[in-house]
VMD Tcl script that draws the C-alpha trace (Angstrom):
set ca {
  {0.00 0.00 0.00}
  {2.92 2.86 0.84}
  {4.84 1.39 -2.06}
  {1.27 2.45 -4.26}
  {1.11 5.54 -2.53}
  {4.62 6.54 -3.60}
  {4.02 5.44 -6.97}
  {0.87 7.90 -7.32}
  {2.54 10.40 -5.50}
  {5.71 10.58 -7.43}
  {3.42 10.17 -10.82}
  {1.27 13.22 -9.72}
  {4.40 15.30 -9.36}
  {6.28 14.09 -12.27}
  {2.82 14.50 -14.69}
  {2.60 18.27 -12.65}
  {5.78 19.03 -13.41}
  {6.13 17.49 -16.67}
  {2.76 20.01 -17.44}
  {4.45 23.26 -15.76}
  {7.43 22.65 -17.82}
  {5.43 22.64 -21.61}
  {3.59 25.22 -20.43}
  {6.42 27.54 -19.41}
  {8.20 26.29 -22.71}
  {5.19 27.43 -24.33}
  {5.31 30.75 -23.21}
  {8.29 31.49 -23.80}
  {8.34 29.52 -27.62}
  {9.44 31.88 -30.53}
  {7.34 30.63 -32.71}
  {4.97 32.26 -33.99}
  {0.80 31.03 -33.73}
  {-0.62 30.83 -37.00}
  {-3.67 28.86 -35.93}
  {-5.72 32.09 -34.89}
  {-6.97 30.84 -32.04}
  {-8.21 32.45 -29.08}
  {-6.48 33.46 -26.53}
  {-6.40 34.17 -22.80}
  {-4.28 36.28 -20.11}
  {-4.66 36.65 -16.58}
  {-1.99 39.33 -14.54}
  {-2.31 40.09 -10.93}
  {-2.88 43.60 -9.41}
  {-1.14 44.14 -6.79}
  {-0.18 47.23 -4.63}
  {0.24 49.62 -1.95}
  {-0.81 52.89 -0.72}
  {-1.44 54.71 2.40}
  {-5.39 56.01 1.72}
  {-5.56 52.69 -0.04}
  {-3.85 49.70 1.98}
  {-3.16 46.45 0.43}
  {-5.07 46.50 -3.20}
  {-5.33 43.45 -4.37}
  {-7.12 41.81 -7.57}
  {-7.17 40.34 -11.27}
  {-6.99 41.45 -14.86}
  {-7.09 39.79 -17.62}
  {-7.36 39.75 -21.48}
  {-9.13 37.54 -24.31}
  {-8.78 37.79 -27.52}
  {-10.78 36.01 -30.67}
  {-11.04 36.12 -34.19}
  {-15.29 36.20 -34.84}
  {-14.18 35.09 -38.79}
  {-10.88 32.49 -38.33}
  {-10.55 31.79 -41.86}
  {-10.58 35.38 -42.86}
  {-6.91 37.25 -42.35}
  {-8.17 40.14 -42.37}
  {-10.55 40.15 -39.90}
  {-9.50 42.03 -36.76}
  {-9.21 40.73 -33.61}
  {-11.42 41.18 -31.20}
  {-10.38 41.81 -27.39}
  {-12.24 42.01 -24.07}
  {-10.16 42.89 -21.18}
  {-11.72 43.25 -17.67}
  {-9.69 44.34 -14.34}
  {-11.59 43.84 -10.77}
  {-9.32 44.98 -7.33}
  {-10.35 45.92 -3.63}
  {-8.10 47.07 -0.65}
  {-8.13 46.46 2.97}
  {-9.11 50.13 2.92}
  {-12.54 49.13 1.58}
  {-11.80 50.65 -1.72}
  {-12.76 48.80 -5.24}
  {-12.43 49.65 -9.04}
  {-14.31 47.21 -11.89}
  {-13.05 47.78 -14.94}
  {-14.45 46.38 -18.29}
  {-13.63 46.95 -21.73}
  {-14.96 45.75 -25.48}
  {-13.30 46.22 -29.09}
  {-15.15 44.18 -31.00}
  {-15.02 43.30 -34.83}
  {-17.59 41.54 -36.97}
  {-17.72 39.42 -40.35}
  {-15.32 41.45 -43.02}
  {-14.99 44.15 -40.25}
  {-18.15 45.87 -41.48}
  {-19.39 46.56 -37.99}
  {-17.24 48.05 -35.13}
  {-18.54 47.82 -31.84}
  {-16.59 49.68 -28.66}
  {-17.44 48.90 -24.72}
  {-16.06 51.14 -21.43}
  {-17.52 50.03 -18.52}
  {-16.32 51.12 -15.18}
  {-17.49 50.97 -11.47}
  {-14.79 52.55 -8.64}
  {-14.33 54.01 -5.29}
  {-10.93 55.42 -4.67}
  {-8.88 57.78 -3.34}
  {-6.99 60.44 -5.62}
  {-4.92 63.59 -5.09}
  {-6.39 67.24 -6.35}
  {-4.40 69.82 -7.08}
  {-6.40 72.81 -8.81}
  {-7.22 73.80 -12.64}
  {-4.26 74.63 -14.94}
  {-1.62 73.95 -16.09}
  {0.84 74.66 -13.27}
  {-1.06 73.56 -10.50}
  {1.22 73.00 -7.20}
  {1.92 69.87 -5.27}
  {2.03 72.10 -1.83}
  {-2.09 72.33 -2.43}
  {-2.49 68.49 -3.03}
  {-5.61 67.82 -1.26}
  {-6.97 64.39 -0.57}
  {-9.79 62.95 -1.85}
  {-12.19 60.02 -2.27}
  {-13.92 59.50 -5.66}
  {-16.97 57.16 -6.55}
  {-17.61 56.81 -10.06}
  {-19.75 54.94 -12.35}
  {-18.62 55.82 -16.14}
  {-20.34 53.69 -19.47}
  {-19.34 54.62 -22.65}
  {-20.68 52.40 -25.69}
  {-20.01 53.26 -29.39}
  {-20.93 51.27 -33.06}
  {-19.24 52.44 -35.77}
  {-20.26 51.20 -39.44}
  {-17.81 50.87 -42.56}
  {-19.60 52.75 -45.75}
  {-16.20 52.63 -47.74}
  {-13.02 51.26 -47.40}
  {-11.34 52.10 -44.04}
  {-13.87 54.87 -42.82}
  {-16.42 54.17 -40.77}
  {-19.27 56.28 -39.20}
  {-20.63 55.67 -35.97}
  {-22.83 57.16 -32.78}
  {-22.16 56.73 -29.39}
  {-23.39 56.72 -25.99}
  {-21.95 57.90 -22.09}
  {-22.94 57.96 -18.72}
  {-21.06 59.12 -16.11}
  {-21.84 59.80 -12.02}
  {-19.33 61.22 -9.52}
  {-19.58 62.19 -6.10}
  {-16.56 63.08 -3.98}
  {-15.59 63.40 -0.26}
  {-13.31 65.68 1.08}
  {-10.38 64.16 3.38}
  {-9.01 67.10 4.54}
  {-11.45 70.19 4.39}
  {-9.75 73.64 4.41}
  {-7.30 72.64 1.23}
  {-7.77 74.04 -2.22}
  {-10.57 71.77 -2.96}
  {-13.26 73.58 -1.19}
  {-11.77 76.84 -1.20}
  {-10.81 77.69 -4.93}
  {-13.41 79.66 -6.30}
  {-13.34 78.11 -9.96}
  {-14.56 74.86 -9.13}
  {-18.02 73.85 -10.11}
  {-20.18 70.77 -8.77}
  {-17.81 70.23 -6.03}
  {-20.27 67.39 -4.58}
  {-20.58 65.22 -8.12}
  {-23.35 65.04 -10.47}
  {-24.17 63.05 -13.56}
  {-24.10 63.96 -17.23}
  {-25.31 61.59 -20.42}
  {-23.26 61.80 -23.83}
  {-24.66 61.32 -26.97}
  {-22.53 61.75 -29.77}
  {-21.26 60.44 -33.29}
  {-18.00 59.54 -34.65}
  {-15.86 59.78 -37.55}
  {-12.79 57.06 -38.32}
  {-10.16 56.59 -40.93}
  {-8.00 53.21 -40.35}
  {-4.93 51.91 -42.84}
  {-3.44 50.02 -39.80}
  {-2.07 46.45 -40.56}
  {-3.20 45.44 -37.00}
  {-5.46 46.81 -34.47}
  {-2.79 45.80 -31.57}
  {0.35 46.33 -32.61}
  {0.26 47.76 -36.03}
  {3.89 48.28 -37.67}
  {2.52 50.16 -40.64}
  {-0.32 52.39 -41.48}
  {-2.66 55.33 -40.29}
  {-5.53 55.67 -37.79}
  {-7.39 58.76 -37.18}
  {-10.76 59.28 -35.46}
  {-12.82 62.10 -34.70}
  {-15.68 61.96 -31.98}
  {-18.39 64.85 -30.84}
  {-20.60 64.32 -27.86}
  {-23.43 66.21 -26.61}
  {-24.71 66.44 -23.11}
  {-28.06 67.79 -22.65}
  {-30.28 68.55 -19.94}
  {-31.93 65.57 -18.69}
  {-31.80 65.42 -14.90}
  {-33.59 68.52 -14.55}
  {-31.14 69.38 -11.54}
  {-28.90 71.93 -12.72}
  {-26.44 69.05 -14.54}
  {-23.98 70.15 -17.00}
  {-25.40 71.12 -20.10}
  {-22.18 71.87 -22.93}
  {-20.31 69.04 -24.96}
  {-16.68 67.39 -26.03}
  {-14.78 66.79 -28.97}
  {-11.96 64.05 -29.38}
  {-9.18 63.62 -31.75}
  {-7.06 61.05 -32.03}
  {-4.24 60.83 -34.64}
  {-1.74 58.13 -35.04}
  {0.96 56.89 -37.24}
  {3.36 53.91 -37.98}
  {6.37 53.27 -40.34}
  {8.52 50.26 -40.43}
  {11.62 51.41 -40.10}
  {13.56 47.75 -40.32}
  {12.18 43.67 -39.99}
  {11.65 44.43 -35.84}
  {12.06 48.25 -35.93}
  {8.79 50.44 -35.74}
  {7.92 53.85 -34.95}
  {4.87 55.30 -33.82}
  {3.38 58.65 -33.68}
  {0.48 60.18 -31.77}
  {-1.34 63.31 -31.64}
  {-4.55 64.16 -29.46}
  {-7.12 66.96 -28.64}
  {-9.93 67.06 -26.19}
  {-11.69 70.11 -25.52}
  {-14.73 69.71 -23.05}
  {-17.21 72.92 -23.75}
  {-20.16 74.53 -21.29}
  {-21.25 76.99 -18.93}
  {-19.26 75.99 -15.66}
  {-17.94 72.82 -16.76}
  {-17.82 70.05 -13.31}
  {-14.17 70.09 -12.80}
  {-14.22 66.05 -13.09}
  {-14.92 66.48 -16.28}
  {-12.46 68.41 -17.58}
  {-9.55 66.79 -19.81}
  {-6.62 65.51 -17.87}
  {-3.09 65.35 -18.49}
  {-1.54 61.67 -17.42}
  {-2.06 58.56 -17.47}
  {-0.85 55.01 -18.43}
  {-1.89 55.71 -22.28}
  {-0.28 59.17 -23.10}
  {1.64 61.62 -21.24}
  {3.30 58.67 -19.09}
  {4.64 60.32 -16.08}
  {2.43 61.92 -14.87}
  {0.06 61.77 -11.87}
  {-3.65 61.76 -13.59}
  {-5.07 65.06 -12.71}
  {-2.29 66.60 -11.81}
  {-2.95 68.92 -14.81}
  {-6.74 69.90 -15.80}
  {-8.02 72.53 -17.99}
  {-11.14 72.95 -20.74}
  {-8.39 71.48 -23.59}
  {-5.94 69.66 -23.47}
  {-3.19 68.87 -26.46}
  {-0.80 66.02 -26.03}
  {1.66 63.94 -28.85}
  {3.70 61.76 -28.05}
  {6.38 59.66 -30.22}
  {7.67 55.36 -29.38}
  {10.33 53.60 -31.11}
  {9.35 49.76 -30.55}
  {12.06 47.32 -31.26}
  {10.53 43.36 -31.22}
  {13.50 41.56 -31.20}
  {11.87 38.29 -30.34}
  {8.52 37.50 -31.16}
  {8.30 37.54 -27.61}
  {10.08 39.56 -26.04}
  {10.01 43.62 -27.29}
  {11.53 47.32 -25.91}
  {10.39 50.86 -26.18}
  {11.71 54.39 -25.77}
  {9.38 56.76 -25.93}
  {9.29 60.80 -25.97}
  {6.09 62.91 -26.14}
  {4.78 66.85 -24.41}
  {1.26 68.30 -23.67}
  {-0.14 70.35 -21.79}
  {-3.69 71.92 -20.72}
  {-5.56 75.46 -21.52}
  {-8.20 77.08 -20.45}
  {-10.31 78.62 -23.93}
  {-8.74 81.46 -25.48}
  {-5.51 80.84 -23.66}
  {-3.42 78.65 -25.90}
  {0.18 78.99 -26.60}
  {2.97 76.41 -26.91}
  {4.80 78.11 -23.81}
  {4.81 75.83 -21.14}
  {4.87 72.40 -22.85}
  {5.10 69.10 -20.27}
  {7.49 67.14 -21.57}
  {7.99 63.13 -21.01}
  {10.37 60.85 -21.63}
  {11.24 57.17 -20.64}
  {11.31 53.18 -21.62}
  {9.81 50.04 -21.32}
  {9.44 46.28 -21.57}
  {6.92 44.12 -23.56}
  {6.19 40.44 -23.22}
  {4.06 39.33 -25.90}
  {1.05 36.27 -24.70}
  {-0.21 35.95 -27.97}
  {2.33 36.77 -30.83}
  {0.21 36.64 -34.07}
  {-2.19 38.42 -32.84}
  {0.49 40.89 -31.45}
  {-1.19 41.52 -27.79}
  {1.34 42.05 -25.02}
  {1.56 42.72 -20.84}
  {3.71 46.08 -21.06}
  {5.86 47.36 -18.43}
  {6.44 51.26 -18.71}
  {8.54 53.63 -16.56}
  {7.91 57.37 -17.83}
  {9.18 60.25 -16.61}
  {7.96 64.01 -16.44}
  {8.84 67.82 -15.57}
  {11.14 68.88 -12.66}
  {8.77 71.93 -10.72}
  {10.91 74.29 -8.56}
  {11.17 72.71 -5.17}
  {9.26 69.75 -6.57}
  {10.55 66.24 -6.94}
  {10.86 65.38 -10.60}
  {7.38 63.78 -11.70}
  {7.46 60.26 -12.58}
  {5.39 56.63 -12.89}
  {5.21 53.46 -13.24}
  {3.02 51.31 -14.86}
  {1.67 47.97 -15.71}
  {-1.05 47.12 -18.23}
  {-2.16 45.14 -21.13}
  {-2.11 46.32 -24.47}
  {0.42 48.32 -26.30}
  {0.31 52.43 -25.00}
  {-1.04 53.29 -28.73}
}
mol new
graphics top color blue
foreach p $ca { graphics top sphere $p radius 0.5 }
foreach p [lrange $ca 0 end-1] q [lrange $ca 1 end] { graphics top cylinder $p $q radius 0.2 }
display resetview
């Protein structure tokens, strides 16, 4: 009987093992997938901060082809990210990019539920960190958008928003409740209905090495609570660029504009300058102004079809209306590290360090960041 035992034991761990091992080899293969299969990433979230605690959660990634036999049918990708803190704090976050039959039909998901804390520092665009002021945020944002192809790489769509803050105040007395240009300090809800205007070359829809993308999007919010809401609407545009510069050498440019327009425009929902996408660096919200103009340029070497490296260099900036100049520019600079899960469909975990401005008695601004999904 202990001599059977043994046996099963040692089996279990050799067949465990013997599993761990062609998965990890796997993984790591060069090879590239041609199959066009579906695929599947989980990544931990993991973290620490003082109003926070422990955070702790899951994202993940999954990717499909709705037509296999068609190459050039885009992929589509639902990604979904779900964390909570000993502090009591959570943040749900879904997302869609879907892709139908002969990518006639372009369907676009943003689905997000969170309560956390955040640092505000004013309106403009050289806001101090001595008036950080602390506070928590509850928001429940859906944006959905379907976008039709009438001709070859346009495609016309409408979309659809709702958003709902409301905020609490950590540490009353701070620049939060006494600046007088801040509107709706309490929250409030606002509906977007809008329509869209796209123009895509790209030779993928995740990491594209060649090929143009531009997309144009106006939203309207109107009065439908009845309560005083914000009334006024936003514009969106969103430029990019890539070239091939050699076999595993690419560079891509980016350009965007939001301008949020209205009488006394909710400060939560005016454009901000940071975050993991653009203007890496930089706290989100740090900077936050009626417009704000941003570009940004990444040289991506893939010099495995697993493995990849970026440098990347970009400046922005926010305005209030009728005050733009180029004076003032944020820049940002810094690197980063891609591991690639699925490599024909080009969808990577990306590891980015980015760094921003030095302010006079300041430390220099900087982050770091973790996500799914190229930047751009």
């Amino acid at each position: 009987m202990k001599k059977t035992l043994l046996f099963l034991l040692l089996a279990t761990i050799g067949t465990g093992a013997s599993a761990q091992m062609k998965l990890i080899k796997r993984m790591l293969s060069d090879e590239k997938d041609t199959t066009r299969k579906a695929s599947f990433m989980p990544v931990p979230v993991l973290g620490y901060a003082q109003e926070t605690g422990f955070e702790f959660g899951l994202g993940a990634i999954y990717s499909f082809y709705v037509d296999r036999k068609d190459t050039t049918n885009r992929s589509s990708n639902f990604s979904g990210t779900a964390s909570y803190s000993t502090k009591k704090t959570y943040n749900l976050t879904l997302k869609g990019d879907a892709w139908t039959k002969g990518n006639q039909y372009h369907f676009i998901g943003d689905v997000r539920f969170k309560k956390m804390p955040f640092n505000f520092f004013g309106i403009g665009n050289n806001t101090q960190k001595s008036d950080e002021d602390k506070l928590v945020q509850q928001q429940i944002r859906i944006n959905l958008d379907a976008e039709k192809t009438f001709f070859k790489n346009a495609y016309t769509g409408v979309s659809l928003g709702f958003e709902n803050y409301t905020f609490t105040d950590k540490e009353t007395g701070g620049i939060y409740s006494t600046a007088p240009n801040i509107y709706d300090r309490n929250g409030g809800s606002v509906v977007w209905v809008g329509v869209s205007q796209s123009y895509d070359t790209r030779n993928s829809n995740n990491y594209p090495t060649k090929g143009f993308f531009g997309r144009v999007t106006y939203q309207y919010a109107p009065d439908l609570f009845g309560h005083g809401d914000f009334t006024g609407s936003q514009i969106k545009v969103n430029v990019r660029n890539f070239w091939s510069l050699a076999p595993k050498l690419v560079l891509g440019v980016q350009g965007l504009y939001h301008t949020v327009q209205g009488s006394k425009t909710p400060f939560y929902l005016l454009p901000q300058l940071g975050n993991d996408e653009i203007m890496r660096g930089y706290y989100t919200g740090r900077y936050r102004d009626e417009n704000l103009l941003a570009a940004q340029a990444e040289l991506r070497y893939r010099f495995m079809n697993r493995f990849g490296i970026v440098a990347f260099v970009g400046g922005g900036k926010v305005f209030a209306n009728g005050n733009f100049s180029l004076q003032d520019l944020k820049p940002n600079y810094g690197v980063g590290g891609r591991y690639f899960f699925d490599t024909a469909k080009g969808l990577s975990v990306r590891l980015d360090y980015g760094v921003g401005e030095k302010k006079a008695n300041e430390k220099r601004q900087s982050g770091f960041y973790i996500s799914l999904a190229e930047a751009f």
